[in-house]
N, C-alpha and C positions, 0 to 999 in steps of 0.2 A: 445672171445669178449662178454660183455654182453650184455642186450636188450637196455640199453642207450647207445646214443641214438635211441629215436624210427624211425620209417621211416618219421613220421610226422612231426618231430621237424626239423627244419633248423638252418644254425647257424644268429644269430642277424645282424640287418642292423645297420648298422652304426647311425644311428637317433634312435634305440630302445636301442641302448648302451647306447649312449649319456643321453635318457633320465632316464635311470635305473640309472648311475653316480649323475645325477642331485638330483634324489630324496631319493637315498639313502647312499649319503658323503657328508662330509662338506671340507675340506681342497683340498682332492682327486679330488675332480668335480674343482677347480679351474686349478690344476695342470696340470690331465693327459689329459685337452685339449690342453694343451703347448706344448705337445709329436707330432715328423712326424708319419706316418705309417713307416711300420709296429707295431713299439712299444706303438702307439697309443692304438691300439686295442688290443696289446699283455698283458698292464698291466691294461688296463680298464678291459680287463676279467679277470684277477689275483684278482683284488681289488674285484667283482661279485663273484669271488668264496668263499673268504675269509669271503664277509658278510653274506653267505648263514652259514659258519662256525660258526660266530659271534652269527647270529639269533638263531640256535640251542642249543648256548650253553650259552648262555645269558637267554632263553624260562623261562621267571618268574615263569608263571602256571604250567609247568612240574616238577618231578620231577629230583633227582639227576639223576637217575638209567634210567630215559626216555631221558634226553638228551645224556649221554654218548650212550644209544642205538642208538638214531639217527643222533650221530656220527660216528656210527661205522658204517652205512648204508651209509652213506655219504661217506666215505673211500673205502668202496665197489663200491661206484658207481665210482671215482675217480681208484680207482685198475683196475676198471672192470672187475668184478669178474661176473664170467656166472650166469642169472639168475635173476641178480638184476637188478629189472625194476624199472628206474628213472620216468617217471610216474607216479606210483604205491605208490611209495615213497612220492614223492611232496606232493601229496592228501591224503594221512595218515597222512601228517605233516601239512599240511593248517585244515582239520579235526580238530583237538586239538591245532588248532590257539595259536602257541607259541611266540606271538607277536602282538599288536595292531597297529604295524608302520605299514599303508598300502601298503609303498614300498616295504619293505622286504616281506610281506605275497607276493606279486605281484610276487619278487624272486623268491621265492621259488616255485611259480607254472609254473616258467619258468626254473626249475632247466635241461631239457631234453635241453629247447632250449642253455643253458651254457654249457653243456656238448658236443652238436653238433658244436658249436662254437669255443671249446675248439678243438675239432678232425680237425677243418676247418686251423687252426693256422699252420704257419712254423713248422716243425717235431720236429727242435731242441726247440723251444721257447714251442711247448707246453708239452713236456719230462720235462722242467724246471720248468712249471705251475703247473704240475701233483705232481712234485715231492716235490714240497716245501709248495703246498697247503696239501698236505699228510702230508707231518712232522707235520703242525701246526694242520690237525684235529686230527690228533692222539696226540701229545701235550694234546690240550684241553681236551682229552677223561682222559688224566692221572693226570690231576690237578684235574678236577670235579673228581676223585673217593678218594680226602682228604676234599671235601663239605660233609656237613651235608643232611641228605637223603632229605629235602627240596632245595637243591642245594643251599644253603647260604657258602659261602666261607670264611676262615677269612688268608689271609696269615700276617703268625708268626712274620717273618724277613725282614730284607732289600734284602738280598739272596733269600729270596722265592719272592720276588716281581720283582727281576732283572732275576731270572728263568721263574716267567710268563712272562714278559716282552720278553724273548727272543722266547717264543714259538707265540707270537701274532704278537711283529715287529720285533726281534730280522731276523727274520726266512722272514721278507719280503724285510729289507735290502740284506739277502745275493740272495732273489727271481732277486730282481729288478740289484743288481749287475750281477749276471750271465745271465741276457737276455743284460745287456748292452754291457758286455764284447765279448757277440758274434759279435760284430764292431771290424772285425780285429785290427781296430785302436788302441783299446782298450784292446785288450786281451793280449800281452805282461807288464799291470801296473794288471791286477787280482789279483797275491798275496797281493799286497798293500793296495788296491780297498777292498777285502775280509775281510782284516785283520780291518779294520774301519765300516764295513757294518753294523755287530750286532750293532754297538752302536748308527749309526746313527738309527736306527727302536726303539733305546732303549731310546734314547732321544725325541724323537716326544711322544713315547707312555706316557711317563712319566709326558710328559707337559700335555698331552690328560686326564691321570688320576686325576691329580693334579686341571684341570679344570673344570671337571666333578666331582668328589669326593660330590658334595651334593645332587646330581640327580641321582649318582650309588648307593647312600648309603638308598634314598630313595625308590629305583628300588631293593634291595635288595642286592645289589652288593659293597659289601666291599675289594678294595683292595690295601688300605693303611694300613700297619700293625700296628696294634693299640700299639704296645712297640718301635716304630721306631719315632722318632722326624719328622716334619714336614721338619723342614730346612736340613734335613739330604737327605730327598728324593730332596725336590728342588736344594741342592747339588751338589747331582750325577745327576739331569736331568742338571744342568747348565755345568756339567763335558762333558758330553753328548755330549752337542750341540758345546760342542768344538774338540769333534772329530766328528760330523756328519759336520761341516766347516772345517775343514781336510779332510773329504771323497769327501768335495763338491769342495775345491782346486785341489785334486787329479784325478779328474775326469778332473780339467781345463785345467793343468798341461800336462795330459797325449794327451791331445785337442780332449777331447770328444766334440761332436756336442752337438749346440746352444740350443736345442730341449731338448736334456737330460741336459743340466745346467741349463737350466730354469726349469724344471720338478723337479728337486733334489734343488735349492736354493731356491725355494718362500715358501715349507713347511717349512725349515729351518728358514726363516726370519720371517715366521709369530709364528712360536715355541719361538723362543727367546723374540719376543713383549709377548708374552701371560705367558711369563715367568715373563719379567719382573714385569708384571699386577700383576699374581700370586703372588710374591713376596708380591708387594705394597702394595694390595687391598684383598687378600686371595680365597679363591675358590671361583669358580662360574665367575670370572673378561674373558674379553673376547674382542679380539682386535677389534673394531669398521672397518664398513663397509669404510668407510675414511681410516684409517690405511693400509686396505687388498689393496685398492685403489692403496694408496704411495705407499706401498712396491710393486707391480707390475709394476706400472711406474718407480720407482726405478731401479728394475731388467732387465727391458727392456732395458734402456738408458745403464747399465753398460755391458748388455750382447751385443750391437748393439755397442759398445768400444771397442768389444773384452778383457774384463775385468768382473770380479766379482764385487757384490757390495760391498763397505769400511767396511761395517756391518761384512760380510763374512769375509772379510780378515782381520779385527781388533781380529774376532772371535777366528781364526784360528792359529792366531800366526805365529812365524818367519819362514821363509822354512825350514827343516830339511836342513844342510848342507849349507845356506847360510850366508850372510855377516853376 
């Protein structure tokens, strides 16, 4: 075992999660309050781990060679690898403030008490959190080592953009499907559920980049491939979103609970609005507080029918196998 966490660190109250959610996601803080327990807390600290990920390898002021390092220390703390003091760490990394967002710096000096929280979790649910927040830091350690020794990144192709894509969401689809699938209910549709996951991660990320694209570019962060058509990306996110409303039928389908189709439909609906914006009005467009509004009232009324909403299922297309 390593020295994270420490004896001091406990894991998070529920009101210190909540408000870590609050201030640092935008889509995620509407959703994973939608979630019952356990899964509530199970993927609020998934989403917590990920941005501790994000922060490091995002760190403008460092370099290439300094953030893959303190990825790989992060992986160690995740491994638990004897020795390595998450403490220790935290405060070496707030030190060289790789970040001005005061929520994530705030993270990352609570990286013991995520870890303690992490150890606090169902056995099987946090085997799954360990194991999928691993694949994606180690991911990001092997993309930043084709950045420029300022960490500036330029990916090539559409294929290099759909391979980040799956190390960021590709890899928290398949996270967020194998904790749902532990719902005995649930675990006989997994291969199905599996087999649509990547893309539903791959779809959201891609609306994400597509919307941000003037604010990453002046953050230093390019990763729309400069030989790749616009509408070619918008495309495959619009392809996307029609198997992420397939994964989100399949989950209905298979009669996943209220809690997880609401959790899994409202990013979906608001991806497709921010799409279409995207589309119409070009980067930077961004679905108004109104919109977020409807489409929650939307979702409720259609999840309290025991039904999807029309959006979803217009999205989604015909059943496999139906009339």
């Amino acid at each position: 075992m390593s020295d994270a966490p420490t004896a001091t660190a406990l894991p998070f109250r529920d009101e210190e999660l909540a408000d870590f959610l609050e201030r640092t996601s935008r889509t995620f803080a509407l959703a994973i309050p939608l979630l019952d327990e356990p899964l509530r807390r199970e993927v609020g600290l998934g989403y917590l781990l990920l941005r501790v990920a994000d922060t490091l390898e995002d760190a403008a002021p460092w370099t290439r060679d300094e953030r893959r390092q303190a990825l790989a220390a992060f992986a160690s703390l995740l491994q638990e690898t004897p020795g390595v003091d998450a403490e220790a760490l935290s405060r070496e990394w707030l030190s060289r403030r790789p970040s001005e967002n005061a929520g994530y710096l705030d993270l990352l000096a609570s990286t013991p008490t995520l870890l303690a929280s992490l150890d606090a979790l169902r056995p099987e649910a946090g085997a799954i959190l360990r194991h999928f927040v691993l694949k994606t830091v180690q991911g990001m350690g092997q993309v930043l080592a084709g950045a420029s020794e300022n960490g500036l990144l330029q990916l090539e192709s559409l294929q290099s953009l759909r391979d980040y894509c799956y190390i960021v969401a590709g890899l928290v689809g398949e996270l967020l499907t194998d904790l749902f699938v532990l719902d005995p209910r649930l675990a006989p549709y997994a291969p199905n559920l599996r087999s649509l996951a990547p893309l539903f991660g791959e779809g959201l990320q891609l609306v994400n980049i597509l919307k941000d694209a003037r604010q990453d570019r002046r953050e230093g962060r390019v990763w729309l491939p400069a030989g790749v058509q616009l509408q070619d990306v918008e495309r495959l996110a619009g392809e996307d979103l029609i198997a992420a409303a397939r994964y989100v039928r399949a989950l209905h389908l298979a009669g996943a609970p209220r809690d997880v189709l609401a959790f899994t439909t409202l990013p979906l609906l608001l991806a497709q609005a921010t799409l279409e914006l995207l589309v119409r009005d070009g980067a930077g467009a961004k679905v108004s507080r109104a919109v977020v509004s409807a489409q929650l009232d939307t979702l409720q009324a259609a999840l309290s029918r025991g039904t999807l909403p029309e959006a979803v299922e217009a999205l989604a297309g015909p059943v496999p196998g139906g009339p």
